[in-house]
C-alpha positions in Angstrom: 31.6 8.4 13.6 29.8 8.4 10.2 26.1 8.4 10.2 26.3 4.5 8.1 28.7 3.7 11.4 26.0 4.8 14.4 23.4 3.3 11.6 25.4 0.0 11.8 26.1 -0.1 15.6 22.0 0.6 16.2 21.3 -2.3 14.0 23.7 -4.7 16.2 22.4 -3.2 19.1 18.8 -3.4 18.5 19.7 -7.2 17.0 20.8 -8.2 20.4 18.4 -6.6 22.5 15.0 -8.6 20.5 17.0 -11.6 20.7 17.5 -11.7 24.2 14.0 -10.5 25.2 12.7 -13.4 22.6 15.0 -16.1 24.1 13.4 -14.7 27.8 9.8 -14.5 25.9 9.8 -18.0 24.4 10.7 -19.6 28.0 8.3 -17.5 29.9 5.3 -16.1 28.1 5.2 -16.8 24.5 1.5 -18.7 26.0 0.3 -15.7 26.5 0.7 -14.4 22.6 -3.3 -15.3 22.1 -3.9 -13.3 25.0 -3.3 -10.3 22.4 -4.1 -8.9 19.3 -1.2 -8.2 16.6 -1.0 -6.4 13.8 2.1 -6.6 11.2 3.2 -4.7 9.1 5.3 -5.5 5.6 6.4 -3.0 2.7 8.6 -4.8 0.3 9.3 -8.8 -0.4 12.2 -9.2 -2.8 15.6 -10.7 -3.5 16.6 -8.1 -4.9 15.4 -5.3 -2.9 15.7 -0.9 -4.0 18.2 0.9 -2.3 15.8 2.7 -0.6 13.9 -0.3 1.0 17.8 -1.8 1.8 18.5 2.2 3.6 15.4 1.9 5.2 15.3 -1.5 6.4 11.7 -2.2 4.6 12.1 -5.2 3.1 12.0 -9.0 3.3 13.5 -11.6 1.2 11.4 -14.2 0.0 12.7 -16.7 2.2 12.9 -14.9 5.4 9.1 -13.7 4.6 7.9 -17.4 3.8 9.4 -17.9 7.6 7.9 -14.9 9.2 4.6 -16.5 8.0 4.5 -19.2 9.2 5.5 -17.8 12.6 3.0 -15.3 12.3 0.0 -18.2 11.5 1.8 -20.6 14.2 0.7 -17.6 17.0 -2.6 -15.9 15.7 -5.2 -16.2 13.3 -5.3 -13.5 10.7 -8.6 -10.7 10.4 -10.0 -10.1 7.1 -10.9 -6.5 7.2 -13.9 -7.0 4.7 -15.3 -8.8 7.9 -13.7 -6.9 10.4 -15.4 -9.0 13.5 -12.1 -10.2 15.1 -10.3 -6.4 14.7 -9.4 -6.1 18.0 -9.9 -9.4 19.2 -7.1 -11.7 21.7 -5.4 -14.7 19.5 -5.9 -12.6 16.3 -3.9 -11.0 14.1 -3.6 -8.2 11.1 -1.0 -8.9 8.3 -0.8 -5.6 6.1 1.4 -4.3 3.1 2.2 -0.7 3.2 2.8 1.6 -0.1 2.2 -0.9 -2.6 6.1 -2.8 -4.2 5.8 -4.7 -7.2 8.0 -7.3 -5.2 4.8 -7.7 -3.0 3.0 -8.6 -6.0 4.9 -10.8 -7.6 6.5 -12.6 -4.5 4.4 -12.5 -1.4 0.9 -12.2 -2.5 1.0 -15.6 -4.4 2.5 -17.3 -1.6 -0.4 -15.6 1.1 -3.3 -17.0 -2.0 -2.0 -20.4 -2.3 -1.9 -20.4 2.1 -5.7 -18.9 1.9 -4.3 -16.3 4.0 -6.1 -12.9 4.5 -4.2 -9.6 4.5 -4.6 -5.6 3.3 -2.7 -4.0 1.7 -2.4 0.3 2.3 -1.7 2.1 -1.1 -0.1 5.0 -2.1 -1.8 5.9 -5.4 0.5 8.2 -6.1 3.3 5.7 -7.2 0.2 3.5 -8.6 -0.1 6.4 -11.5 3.7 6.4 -12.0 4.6 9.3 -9.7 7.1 9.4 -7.0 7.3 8.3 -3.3 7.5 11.6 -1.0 10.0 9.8 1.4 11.9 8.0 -1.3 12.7 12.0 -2.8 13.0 13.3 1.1 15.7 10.6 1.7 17.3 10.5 -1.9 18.0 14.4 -1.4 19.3 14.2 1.9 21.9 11.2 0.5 22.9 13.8 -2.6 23.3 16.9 0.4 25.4 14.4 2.8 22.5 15.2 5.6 20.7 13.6 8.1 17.2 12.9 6.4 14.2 15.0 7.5 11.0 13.0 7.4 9.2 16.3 7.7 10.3 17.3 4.0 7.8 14.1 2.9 4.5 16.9 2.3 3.1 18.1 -0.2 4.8 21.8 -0.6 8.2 20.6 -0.2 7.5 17.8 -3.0 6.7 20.0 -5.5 9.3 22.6 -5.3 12.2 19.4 -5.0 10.8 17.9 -8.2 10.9 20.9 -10.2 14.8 21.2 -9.4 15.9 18.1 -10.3 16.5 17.0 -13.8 15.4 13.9 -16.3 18.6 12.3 -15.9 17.9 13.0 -11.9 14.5 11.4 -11.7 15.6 8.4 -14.0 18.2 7.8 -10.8 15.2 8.4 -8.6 13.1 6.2 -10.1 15.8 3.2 -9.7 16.2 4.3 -5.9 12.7 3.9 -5.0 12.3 0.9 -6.5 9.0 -0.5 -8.6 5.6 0.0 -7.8 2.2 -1.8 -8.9 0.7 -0.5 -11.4 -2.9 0.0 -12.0 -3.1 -3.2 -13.7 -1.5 -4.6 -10.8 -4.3 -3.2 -8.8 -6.8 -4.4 -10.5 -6.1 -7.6 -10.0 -5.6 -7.5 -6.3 -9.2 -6.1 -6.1 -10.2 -9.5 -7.7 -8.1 -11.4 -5.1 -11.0 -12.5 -2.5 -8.6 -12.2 0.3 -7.1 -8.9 -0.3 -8.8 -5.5 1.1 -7.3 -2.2 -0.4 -7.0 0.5 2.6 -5.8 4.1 2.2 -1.6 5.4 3.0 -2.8 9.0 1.7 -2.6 9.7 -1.7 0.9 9.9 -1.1 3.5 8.8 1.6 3.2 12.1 3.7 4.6 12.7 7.0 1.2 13.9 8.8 2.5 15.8 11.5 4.4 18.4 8.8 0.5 18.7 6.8 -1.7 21.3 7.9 -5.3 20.4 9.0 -6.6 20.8 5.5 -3.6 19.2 3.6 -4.7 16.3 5.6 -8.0 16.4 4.6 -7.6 16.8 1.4 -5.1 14.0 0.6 -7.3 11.4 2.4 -10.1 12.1 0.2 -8.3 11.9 -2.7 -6.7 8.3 -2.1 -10.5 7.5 -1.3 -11.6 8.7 -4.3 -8.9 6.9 -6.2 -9.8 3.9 -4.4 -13.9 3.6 -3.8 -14.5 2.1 -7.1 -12.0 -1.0 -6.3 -15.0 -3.7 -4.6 -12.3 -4.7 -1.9 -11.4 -1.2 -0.4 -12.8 -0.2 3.3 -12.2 3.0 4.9 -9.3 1.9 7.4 -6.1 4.4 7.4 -2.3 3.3 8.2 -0.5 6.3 9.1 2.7 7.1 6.9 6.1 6.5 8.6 3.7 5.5 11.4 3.2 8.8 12.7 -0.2 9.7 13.2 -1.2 13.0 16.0 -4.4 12.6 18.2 -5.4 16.1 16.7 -6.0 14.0 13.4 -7.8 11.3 14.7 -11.5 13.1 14.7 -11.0 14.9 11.1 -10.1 11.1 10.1 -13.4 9.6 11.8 -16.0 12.2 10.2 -14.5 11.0 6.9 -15.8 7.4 7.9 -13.1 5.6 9.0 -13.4 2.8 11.4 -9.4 2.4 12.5 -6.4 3.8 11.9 -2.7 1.4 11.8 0.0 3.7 13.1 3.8 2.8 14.8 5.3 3.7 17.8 2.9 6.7 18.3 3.3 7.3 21.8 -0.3 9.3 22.4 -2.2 6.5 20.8 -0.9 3.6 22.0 -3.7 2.8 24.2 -6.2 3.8 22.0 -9.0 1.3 21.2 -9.5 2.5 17.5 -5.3 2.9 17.1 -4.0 -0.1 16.8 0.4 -0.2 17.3 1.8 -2.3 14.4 4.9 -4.3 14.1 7.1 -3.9 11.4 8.5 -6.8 9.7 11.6 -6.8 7.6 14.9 -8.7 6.7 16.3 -8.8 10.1 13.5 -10.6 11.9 15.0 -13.9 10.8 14.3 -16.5 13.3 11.8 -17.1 15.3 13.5 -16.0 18.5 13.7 -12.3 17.3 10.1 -12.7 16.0 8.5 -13.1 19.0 11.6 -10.6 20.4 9.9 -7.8 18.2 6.6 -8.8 19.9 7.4 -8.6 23.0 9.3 -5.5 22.9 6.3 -4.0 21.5 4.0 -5.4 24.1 6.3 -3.9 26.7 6.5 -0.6 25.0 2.5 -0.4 24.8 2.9 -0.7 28.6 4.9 1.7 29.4 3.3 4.3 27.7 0.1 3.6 29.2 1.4 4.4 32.7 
């Protein structure tokens, strides 16, 4: 079976399963959502999404964002993390943008201003200057070598050397995979934007657990630097691809950070300062899956705590 087959069949599969457990969750428990705290997670809102966000499954349509929220509103209230009081707190909420689309931009952030909705957005400066996404070049090579991708090749070392190989004509491709980014115009003016905060995704979208101690160190101070002159930004971290290793967490605390975002990392689930996200994209498309994704992710967090 091909690899877009078992990709296919997963999708179904996983389909299924949150809309069963969200039929079961809306009948039984869906009073109990404010009993919780939730943080979601977008990357990219667009019609017309990049091939890369379509192969990953990291993006919403307008429409199907628009619904997701007011689902989202319906069951929590959303934190400001410039007055992070209620981080943490049962009956609220998180909504975050991770890496920094253009589509966001220009298609959800109007829609969240108009709302007087609160969110953050985590930024990958990197892509903000015009460079490339790690994982967008880690996947896009493992498409043109007919592998399996390896999220590990998203650090620093193996980015350099895979640039230098590829041509112009290459990285114009490239380019057109990833998809658009803001640019630092574009971030300026969502530092002006009274309910945005600007957090830090590393400097670039690394996979952590491939970066040695210092790598690590180093690339979170240089998003912070890139980022402590914009008024909105606070020293919270979302963990690229979601993957973030306990043996991180103090090096990321004596930098000053109050919280770090990360998914499905199975040591930190239960941490206090580590807070699980839920990833929204273009399948979530009815309320029954919504609260589906929610309560599979409520069920996971307990049964890693065991």
């Amino acid at each position: 079976m091909k690899v877009s087959d078992l990709k296919g069949t997963r999708a179904i599969l996983v389909n299924v399963v949150r809309t069963v457990v969200g039929v079961i969750f809306l009948a039984l428990a869906k009073h109990s959502l404010r009993s919780h705290f939730v943080s979601f997670v977008f990357h990219e809102v667009n019609d017309q999404p990049s091939l890369h966000t379509k192969e990953t499954n990291t993006y919403s349509t307008r429409d199907t964002f628009s619904k997701q929220i007011d689902w989202i509103v319906e069951s929590c209230s959303p934190v400001d993390l410039k007055n992070p009081a209620n981080l943490g707190r049962a009956g609220h909420c998180l909504i975050s943008f991770d890496d920094g689309y253009r589509g966001v931009a220009i298609n959800a952030i109007p829609e969240l201003s108009a709302r007087g909705i609160p969110f953050t957005c985590f930024i990958n400066l990197e892509t903000v200057f015009g460079g490339i996404n790690s994982s967008a070049l880690a996947m896009f090579i493992s498409n043109r070598n007919r592998r399996h991708v390896v999220w590990a090749d998203s650090r620093p070392e193996f980015f350099a050397s895979a640039l230098e190989e590829l041509g112009s004509e290459t990285i114009m491709h490239l380019r057109k995979y990833q998809g658009p980014y803001i640019d630092e115009e574009d971030l300026s003016q969502l530092n002006m934007n009274p309910l945005v905060t600007l957090s830090d995704h590393l400097h670039n979208h690394w996979y952590i657990p491939a970066m040695t101690l210092d790598e690590f160190v180093k690339e979170v101070k240089k998003g912070e630097e890139g980022l402590k002159d914009y008024s909105s930004f606070r020293k919270f971290f979302a963990a690229p691809h979601g993957v973030f290793p306990r043996n991180r967490l103090q090096s990321l605390f004596e930098l000053g950070y109050e919280a770090v975002f990360a998914d499905r990392n199975e040591e930190l689930q239960t941490s206090k300062v580590v807070f699980p996200r839920i990833d929204m994209n273009e399948r979530i498309d009815t309320k029954v899956k919504f609260y589906g994704a929610i309560a599979i992710a409520r069920l996971r967090g307990r049964l890693l705590a065991r």
